[in-house]
C-alpha positions as CSV (number, residue, x, y, z in Angstrom):
1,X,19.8,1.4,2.0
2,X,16.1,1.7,1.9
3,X,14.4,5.4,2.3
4,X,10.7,5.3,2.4
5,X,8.8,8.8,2.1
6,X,5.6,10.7,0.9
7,X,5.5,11.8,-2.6
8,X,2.8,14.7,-3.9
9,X,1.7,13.3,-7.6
10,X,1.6,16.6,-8.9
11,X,5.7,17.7,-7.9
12,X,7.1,14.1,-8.1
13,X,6.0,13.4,-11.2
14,X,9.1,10.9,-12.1
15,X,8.6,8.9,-8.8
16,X,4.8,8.8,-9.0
17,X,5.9,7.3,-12.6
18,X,7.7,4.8,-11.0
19,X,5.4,4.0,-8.7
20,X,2.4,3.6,-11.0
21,X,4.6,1.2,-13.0
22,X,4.9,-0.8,-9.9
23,X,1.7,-1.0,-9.2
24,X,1.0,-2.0,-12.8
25,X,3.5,-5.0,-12.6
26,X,3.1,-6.3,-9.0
27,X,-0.8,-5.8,-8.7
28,X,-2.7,-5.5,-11.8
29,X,-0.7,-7.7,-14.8
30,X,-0.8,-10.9,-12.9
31,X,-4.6,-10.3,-12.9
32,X,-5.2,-9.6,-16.5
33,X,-6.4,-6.1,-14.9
34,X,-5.1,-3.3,-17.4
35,X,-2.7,-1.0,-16.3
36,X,-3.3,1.9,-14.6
37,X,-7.1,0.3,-14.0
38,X,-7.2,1.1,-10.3
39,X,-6.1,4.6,-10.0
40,X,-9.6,6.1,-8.8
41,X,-8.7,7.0,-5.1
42,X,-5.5,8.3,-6.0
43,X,-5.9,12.2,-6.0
44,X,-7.6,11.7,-2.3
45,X,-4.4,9.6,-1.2
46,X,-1.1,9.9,0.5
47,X,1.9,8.0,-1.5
48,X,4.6,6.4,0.0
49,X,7.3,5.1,-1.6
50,X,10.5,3.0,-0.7
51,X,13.5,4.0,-2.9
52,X,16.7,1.8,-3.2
53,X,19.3,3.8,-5.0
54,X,16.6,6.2,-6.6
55,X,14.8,3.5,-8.0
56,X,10.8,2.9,-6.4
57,X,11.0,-0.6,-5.0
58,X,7.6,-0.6,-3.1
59,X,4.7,1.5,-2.4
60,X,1.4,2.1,-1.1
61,X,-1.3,4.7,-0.6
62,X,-3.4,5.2,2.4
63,X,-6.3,7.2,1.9
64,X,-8.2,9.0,5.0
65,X,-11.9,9.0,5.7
66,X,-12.0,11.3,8.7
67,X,-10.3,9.6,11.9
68,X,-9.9,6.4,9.5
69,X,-8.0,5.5,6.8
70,X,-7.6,2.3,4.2
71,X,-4.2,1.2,3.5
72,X,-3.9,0.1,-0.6
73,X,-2.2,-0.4,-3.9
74,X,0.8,-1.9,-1.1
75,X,3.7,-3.6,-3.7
76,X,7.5,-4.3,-3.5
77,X,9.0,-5.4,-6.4
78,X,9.5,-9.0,-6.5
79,X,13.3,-9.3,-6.0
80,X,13.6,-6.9,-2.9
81,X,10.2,-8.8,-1.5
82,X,10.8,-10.8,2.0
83,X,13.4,-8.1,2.6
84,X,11.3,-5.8,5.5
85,X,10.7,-2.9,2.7
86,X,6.8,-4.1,3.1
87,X,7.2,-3.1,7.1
88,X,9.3,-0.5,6.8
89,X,6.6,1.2,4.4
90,X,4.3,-0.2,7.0
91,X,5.6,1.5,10.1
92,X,5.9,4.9,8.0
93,X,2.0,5.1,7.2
94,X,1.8,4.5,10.8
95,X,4.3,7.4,12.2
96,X,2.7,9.7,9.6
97,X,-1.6,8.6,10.7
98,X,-0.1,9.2,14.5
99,X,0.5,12.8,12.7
100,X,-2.8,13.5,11.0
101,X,-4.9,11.6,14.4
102,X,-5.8,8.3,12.6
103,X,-7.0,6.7,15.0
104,X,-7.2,3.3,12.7
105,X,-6.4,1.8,9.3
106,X,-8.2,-1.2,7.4
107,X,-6.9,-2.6,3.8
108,X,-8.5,-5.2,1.8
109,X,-5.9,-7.9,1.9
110,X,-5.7,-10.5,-0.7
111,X,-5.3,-14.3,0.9
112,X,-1.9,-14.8,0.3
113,X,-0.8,-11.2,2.1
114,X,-2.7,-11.8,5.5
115,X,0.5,-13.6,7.3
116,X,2.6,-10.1,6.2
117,X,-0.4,-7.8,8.2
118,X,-0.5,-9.6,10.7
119,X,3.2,-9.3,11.5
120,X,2.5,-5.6,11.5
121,X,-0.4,-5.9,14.1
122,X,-3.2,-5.7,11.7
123,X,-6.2,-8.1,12.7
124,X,-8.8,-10.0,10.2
125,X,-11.9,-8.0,10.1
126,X,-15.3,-10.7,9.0
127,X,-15.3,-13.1,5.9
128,X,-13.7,-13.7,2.8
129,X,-15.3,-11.6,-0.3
130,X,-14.2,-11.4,-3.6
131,X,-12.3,-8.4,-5.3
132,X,-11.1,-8.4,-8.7
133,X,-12.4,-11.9,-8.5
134,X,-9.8,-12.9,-6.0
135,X,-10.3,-13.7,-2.3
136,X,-9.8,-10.8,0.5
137,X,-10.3,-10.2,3.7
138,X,-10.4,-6.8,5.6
139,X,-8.0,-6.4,8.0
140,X,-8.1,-3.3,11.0
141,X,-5.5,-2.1,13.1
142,X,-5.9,0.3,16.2
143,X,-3.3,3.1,16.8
């Protein structure tokens, strides 16, 4: 069974761990990026986690600009991907921005993600740009 919930860096120090090792392996290492090389927004950021038996098998952080909020660093291991972990992280940023009066959320998907937002009502937002020299597109979502 999946549980996805909010960790506070600073108290869940093992879990945050975890998480950051995730991010490492899903996000950065595939891009020659070096670990732990896009942590800049995390102090402002809420983390969510997905834990299957205690072990952090996705994530992502959403961080709030007033009555906004971009939606990043989203990874799920590879062998629990395709397996609605991604959604139910998903639908748990958007229960918790109901809470805190978000009244949208953008992320910067890569290409190959943009089929998975769109399943979870997120539209494509202008052109193709480059980040980390690799094609995005911004994607938006009204609550």
């Amino acid at each position: 069974m999946i549980e996805v919930r909010i960790i506070d860096p600073k108290k869940d120090v093992l879990l945050y761990k975890e998480q950051r090792e995730l991010r490492n392996k899903i996000l950065l290492r595939p891009i020659g990026m070096p670990d732990y090389g896009w942590e800049m927004f995390d102090s402002e950021s809420f983390h969510f986690i997905a834990l299957s038996n205690n072990e952090v098998v996705g994530c992502a952080l959403l961080c709030p600009k007033e009555d906004s909020a971009k939606l990043m660093q989203m990874a799920v291991d590879d062998s629990f991907q395709k397996k609605g972990i991604g959604q139910a992280i998903v639908a748990k940023i958007f229960e918790f921005s109901k809470t805190k009066k978000i009244k949208n959320i953008f992320c910067h998907s890569r290409e190959n993600a943009v089929s998975f937002y769109e399943k979870c009502g997120f539209r494509t937002f202008g052109e193709v740009f480059k980040e980390v020299e690799i094609n995005h597109i911004k994607m938006v979502i009204e609550l």
